[in-house]
C-alpha positions as CSV (number, residue, x, y, z in Angstrom):
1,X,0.0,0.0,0.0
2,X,1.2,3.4,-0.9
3,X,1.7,6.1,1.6
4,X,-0.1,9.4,1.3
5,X,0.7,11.0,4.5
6,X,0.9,10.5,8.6
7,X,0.6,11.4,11.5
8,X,3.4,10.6,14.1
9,X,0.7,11.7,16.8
10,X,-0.9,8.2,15.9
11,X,2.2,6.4,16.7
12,X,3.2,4.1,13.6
13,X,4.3,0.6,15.0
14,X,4.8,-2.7,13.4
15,X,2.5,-4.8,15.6
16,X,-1.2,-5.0,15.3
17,X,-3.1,-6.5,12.5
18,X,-2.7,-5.7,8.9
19,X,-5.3,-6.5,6.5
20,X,-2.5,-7.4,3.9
21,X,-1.2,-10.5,6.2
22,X,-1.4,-13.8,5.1
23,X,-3.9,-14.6,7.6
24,X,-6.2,-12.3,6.7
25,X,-6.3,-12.6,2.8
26,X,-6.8,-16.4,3.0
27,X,-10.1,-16.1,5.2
28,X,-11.1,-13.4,2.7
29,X,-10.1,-15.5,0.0
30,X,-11.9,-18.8,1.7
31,X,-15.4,-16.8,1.7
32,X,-15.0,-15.6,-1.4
33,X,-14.9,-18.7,-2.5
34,X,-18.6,-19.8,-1.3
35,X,-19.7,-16.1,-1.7
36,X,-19.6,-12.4,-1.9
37,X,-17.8,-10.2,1.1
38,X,-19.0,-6.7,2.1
39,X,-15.8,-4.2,2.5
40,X,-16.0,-0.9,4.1
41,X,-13.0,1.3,3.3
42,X,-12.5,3.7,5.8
43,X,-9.9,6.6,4.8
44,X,-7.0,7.2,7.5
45,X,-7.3,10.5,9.0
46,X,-10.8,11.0,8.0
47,X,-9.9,12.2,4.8
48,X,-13.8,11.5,3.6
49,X,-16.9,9.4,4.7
50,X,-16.3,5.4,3.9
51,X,-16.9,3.3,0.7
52,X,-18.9,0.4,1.4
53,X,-18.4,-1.8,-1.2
54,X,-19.3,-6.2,-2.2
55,X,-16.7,-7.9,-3.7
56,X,-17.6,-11.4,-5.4
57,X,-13.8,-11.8,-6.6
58,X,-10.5,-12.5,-4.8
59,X,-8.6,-10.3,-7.6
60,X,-10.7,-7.8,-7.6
61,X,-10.4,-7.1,-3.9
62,X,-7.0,-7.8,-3.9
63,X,-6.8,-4.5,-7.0
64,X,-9.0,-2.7,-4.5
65,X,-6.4,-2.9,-1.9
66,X,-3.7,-2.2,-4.1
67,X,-4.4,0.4,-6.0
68,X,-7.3,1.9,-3.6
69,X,-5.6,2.4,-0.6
70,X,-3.7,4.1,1.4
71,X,-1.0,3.4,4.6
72,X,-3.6,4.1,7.8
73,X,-6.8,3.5,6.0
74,X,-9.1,0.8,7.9
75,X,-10.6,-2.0,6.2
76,X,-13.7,-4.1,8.0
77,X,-14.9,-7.3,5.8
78,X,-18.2,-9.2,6.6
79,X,-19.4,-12.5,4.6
80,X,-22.7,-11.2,2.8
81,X,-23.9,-14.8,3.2
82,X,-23.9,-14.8,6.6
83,X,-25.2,-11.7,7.6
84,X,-27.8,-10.9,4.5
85,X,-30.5,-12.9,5.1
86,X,-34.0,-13.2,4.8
87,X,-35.5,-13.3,8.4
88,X,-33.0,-9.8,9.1
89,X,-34.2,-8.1,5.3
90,X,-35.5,-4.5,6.7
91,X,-37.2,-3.6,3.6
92,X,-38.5,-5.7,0.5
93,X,-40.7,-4.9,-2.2
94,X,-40.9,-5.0,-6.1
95,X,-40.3,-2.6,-8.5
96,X,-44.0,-1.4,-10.1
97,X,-44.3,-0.7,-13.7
98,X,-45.5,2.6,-14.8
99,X,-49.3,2.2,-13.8
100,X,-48.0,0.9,-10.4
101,X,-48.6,-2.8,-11.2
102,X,-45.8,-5.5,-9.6
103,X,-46.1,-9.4,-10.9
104,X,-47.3,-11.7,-8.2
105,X,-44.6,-14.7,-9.2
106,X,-41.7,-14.6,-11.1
107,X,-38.7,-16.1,-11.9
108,X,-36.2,-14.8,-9.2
């Protein structure tokens, strides 16, 4: 990861974990596997309000680290499988058509 700037107020040290370990990328790399993961990128510093963003690829989260972030910046990763689903859904509907009509069935 590149560096963009820091603070030594928020004293830099080599322990602690980093989301580029070994550890971490293979259980990111293991869900992927049977699913999607949800990401939230927070920017170091509070540079800007995080991205929240689903990943169903191992390389393409790997390029989002990469290229995406920055030295500091926090990354939090949840399995969309196992916390998206049904019985916790706050909201669900269909989208109407112009005159308001949804279809009652459907191939989903």
């Amino acid at each position: 990861m590149k560096t963009r700037w820091r603070s030594e107020a928020d004293e830099w040290t080599t322990d602690g974990s980093k989301i580029s370990s070994a550890d971490n990328l293979n259980v990111v790399r293991a869900v992927l596997e049977e699913g999607s993961v949800i990401v939230e990128h927070w920017f170091y510093r509070g540079s800007r309000s995080p991205n929240r963003l689903i990943f169903d690829d191992f390389d393409d989260f790997l390029n989002h680290l990469n290229n995406e972030t920055y030295a500091g910046d926090a990354i939090h990763i949840w399995s969309f499988a196992a916390l998206c689903k049904d019985e916790n859904t706050i909201a669900h509907g269909k989208c109407p058509d112009e005159t308001g009509q949804i279809p009652k069935s459907g191939a989903y």
